[in-house]
C-alpha positions as CSV (number, residue, x, y, z in Angstrom):
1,X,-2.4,-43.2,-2.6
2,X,-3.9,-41.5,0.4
3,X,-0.6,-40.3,1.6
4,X,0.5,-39.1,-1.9
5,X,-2.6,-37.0,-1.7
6,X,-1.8,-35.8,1.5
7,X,1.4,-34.9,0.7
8,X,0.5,-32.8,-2.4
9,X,-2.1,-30.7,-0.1
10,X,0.3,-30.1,2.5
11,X,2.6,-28.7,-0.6
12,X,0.3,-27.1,-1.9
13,X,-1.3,-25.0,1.5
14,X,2.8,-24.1,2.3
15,X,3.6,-23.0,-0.8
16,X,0.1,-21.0,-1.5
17,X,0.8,-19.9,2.3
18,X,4.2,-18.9,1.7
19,X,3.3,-17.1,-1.7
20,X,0.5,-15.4,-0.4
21,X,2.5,-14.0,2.6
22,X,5.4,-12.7,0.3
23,X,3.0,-10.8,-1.9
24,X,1.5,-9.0,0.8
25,X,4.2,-8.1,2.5
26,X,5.9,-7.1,-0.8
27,X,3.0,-5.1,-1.2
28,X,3.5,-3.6,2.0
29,X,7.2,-2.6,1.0
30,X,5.8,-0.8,-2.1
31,X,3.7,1.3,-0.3
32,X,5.9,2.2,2.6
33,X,9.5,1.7,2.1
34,X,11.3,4.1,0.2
35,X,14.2,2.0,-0.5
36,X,12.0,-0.1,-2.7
37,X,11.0,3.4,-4.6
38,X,14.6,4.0,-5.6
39,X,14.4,0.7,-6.2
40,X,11.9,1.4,-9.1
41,X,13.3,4.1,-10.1
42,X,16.4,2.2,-11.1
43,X,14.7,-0.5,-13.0
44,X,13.0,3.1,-14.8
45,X,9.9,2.6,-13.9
46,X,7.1,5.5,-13.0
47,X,6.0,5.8,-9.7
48,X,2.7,4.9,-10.1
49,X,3.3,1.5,-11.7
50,X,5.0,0.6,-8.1
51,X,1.8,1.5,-6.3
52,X,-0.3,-0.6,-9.1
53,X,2.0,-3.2,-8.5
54,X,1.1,-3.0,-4.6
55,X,-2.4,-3.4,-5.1
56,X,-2.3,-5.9,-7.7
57,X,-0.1,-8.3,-5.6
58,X,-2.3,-7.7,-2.3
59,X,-5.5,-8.7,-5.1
60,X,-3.9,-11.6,-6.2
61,X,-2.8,-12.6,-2.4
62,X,-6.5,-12.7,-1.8
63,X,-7.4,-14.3,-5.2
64,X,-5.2,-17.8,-4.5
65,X,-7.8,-18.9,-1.3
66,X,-10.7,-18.0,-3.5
67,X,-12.7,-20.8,-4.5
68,X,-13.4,-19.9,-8.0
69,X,-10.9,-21.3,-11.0
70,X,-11.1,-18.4,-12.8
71,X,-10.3,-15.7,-10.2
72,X,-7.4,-18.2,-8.7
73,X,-6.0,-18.4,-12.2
74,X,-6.0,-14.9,-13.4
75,X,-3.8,-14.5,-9.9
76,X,-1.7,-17.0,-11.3
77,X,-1.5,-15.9,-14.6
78,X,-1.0,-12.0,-13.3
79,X,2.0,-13.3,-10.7
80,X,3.8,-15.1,-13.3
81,X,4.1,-12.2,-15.9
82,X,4.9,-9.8,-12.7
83,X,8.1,-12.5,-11.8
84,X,9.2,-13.1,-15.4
85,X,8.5,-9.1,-16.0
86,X,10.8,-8.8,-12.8
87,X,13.6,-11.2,-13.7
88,X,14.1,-9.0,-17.6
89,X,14.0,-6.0,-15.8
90,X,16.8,-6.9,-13.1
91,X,18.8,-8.3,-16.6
92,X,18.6,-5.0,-18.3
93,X,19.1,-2.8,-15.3
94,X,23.0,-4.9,-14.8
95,X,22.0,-6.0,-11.3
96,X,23.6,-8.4,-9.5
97,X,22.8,-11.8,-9.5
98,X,20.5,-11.7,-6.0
99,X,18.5,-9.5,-7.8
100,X,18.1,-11.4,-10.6
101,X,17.5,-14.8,-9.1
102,X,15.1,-13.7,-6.7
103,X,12.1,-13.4,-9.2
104,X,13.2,-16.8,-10.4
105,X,13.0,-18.8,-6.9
106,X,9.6,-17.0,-6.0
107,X,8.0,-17.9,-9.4
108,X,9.3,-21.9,-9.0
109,X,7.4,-21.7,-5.3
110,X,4.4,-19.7,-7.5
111,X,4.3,-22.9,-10.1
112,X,4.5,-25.7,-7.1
113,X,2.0,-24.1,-5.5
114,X,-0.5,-24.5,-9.3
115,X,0.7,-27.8,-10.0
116,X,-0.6,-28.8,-6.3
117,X,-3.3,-26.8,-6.9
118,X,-4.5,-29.1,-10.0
119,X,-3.0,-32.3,-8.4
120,X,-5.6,-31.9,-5.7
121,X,-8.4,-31.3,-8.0
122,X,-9.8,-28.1,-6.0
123,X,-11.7,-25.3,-7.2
């Protein structure tokens, strides 16, 4: 049982790890890279939902090591609609595949990382 438990924190620090470091560096991209603009601009989005994007993924980066449930879920909650939001918008805009998936494989690391979350019983 101890090494069941063990296992399920060391899932759930990666994955929490791994999320939090994608979100800010995507936030990063938003910000800075231009490439990622046009990117934006394709899916026919405004420019300032890209930058509202940046700072809500760099919030939610922060809110996952927070020790309060509600904070940590809004972050979860907020990061889910952002990936499912994602994966529609790459469907309508006729992108390839990549683009499509990607959404997909960050949000099934994004739901390991709450099911650990509740397996371990933190706050």
């Amino acid at each position: 049982m101890a090494n069941n438990m063990k296992a399920t924190k060391i899932t759930y620090y990666a994955t929490t790890g791994l999320m939090s470091f994608a979100m800010l560096f995507s936030a990063y991209a938003y910000l800075t890279k231009p490439e990622v603009k046009q990117g934006f601009q394709h899916l026919g989005f405004p420019d300032y939902f890209r930058v509202e994007l940046a700072i809500a993924k760099f919030i939610a980066a922060i809110s996952l090591w927070l020790p309060f449930r509600l904070v940590k879920g809004t972050a979860y909650v907020g990061l889910t609609i952002s990936f499912v939001s994602a994966f529609i918008a790459h469907i309508a805009s006729g992108d390839p595949i990549g683009s499509i998936i990607n959404p997909v494989v960050v949000l099934a690391i994004l739901v390991v990382s709450y099911i650990t979350y509740n397996k371990t019983g933190k706050v």
